[in-house]
Backbone as JSON, one array per atom type, in Angstrom:
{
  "sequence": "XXXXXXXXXXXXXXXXXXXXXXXXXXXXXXXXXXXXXXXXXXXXXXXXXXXXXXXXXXXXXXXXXXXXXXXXXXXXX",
  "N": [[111.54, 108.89, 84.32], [109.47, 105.98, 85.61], [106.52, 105.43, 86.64], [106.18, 103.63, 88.73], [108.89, 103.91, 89.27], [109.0, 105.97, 90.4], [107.36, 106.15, 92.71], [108.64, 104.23, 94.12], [111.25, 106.09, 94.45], [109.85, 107.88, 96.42], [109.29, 106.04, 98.78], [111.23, 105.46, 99.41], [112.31, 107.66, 100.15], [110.11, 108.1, 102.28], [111.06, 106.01, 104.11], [113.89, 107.09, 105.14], [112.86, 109.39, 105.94], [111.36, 108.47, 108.29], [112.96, 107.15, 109.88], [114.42, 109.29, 110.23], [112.75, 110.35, 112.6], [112.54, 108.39, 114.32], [115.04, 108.42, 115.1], [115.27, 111.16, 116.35], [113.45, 110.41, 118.09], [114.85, 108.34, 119.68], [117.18, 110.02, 120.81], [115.76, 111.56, 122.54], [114.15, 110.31, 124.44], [113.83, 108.15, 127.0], [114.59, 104.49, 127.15], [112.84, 101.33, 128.04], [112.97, 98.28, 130.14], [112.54, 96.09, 128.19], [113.59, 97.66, 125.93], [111.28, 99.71, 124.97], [110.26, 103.01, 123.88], [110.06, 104.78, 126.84], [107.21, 106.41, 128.05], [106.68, 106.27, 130.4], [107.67, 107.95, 132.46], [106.96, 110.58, 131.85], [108.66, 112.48, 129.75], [109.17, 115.53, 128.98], [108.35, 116.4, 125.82], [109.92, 118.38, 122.62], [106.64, 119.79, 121.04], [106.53, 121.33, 119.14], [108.56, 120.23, 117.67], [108.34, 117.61, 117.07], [105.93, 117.53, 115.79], [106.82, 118.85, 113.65], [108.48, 116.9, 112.92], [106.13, 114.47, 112.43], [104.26, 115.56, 110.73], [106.24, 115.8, 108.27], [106.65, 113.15, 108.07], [103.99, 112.31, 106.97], [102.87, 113.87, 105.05], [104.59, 112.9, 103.32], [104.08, 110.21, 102.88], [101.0, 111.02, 101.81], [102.03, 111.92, 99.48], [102.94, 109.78, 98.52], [100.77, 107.79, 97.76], [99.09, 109.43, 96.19], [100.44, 109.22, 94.13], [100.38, 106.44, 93.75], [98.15, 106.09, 93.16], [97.89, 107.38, 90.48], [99.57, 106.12, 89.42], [98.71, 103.4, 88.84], [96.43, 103.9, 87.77], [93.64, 104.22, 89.96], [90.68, 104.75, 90.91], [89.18, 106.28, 92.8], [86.81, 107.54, 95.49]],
  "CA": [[111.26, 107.89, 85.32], [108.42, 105.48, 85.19], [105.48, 105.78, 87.64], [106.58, 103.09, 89.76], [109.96, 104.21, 89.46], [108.85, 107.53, 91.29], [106.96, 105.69, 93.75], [110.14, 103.54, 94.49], [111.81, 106.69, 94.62], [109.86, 108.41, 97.22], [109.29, 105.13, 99.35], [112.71, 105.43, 99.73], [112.58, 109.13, 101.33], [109.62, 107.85, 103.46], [112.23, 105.52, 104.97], [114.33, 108.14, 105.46], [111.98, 110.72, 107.14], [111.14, 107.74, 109.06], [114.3, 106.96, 110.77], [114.4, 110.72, 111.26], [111.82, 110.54, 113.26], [112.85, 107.73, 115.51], [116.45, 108.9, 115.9], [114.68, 112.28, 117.14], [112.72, 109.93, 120.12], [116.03, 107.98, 120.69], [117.81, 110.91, 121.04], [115.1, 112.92, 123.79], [112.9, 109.68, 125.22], [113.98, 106.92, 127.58], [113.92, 103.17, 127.24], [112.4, 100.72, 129.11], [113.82, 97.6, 130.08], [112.17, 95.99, 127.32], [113.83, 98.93, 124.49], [110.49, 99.9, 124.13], [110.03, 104.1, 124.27], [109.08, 104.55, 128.43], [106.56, 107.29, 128.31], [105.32, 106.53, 131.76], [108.09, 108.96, 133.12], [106.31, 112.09, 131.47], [109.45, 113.09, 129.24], [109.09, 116.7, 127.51], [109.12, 116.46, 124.28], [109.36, 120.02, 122.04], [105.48, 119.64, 121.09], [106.67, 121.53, 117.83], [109.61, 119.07, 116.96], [107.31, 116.34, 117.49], [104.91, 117.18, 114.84], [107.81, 118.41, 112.17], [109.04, 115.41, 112.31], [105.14, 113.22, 112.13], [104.2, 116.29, 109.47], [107.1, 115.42, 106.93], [106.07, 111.82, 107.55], [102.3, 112.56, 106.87], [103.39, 114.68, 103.6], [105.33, 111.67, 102.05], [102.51, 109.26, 102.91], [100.04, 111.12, 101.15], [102.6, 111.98, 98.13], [103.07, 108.61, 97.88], [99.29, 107.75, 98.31], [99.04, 110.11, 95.01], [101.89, 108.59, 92.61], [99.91, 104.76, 93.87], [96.76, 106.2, 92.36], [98.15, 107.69, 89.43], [100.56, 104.38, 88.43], [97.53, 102.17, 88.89], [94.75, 104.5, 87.69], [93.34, 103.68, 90.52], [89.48, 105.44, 91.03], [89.06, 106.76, 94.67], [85.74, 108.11, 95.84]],
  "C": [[109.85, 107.35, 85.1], [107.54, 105.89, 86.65], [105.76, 104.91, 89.01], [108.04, 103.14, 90.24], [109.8, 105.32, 90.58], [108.74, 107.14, 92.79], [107.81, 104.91, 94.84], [110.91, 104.81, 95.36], [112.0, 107.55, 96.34], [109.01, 107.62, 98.56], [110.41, 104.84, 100.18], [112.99, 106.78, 101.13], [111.56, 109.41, 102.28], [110.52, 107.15, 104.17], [113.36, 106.3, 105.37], [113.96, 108.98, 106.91], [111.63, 109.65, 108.26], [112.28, 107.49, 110.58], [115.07, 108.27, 111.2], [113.92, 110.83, 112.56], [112.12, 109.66, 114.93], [113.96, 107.96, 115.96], [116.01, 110.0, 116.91], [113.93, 110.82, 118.66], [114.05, 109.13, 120.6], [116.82, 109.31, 121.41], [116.87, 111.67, 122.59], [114.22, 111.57, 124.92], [114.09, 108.15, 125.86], [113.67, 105.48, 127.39], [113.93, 102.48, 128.34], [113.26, 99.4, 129.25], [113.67, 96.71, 128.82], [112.48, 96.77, 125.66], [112.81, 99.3, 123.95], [110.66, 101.23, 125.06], [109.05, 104.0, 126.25], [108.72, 106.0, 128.49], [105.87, 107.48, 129.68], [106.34, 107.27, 132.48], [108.06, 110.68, 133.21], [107.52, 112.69, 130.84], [108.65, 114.09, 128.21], [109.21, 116.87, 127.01], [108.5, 118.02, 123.72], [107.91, 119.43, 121.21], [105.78, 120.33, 118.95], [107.64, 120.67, 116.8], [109.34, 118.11, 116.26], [106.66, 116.72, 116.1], [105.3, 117.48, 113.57], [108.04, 117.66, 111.79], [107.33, 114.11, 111.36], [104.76, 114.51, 110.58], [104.87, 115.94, 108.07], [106.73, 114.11, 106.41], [104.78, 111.67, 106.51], [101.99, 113.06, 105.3], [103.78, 113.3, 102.58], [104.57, 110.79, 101.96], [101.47, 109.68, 101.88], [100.51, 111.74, 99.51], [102.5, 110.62, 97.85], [101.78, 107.48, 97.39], [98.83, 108.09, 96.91], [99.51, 109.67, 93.66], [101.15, 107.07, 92.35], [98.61, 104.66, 92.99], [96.83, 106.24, 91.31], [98.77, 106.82, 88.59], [99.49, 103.46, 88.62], [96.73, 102.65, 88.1], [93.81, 103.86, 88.5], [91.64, 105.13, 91.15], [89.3, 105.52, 92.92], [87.88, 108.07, 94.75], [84.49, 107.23, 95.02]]
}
């Protein structure tokens, strides 16, 4: 695979983990009338769920962050 092939690759399984993430708040959080998340009713979210899910995100972000540097040679610092 080429370098931007990779990057493709795991661009792909950020979109993924992504739409993990928001099925998880459809699934536990209320909308408003607007379909935007309504946090002003104080819903309990598992506090550990919550940050598996932004964690995996956070992971693929900064893999992908890595592969952008490396297919560019891109100097950072």
């Amino acid at each position: 695979m080429t370098p931007i092939e990779d990057v493709k690759k795991e661009m792909r399984k950020l979109e993924e983990l992504r739409g993990e993430f928001y099925k998880f708040f459809d699934e536990n959080l209320p909308k408003n009338e607007f379909g935007s998340f309504d946090f002003s009713s104080n819903p309990t979210l598992d506090a550990k769920e919550v940050y598996e899910h932004f964690f995996k995100l956070d992971y693929q972000a900064r893999k992908i962050r890595g592969l952008l540097i490396e297919a560019r040679d891109i100097k950072v610092g």
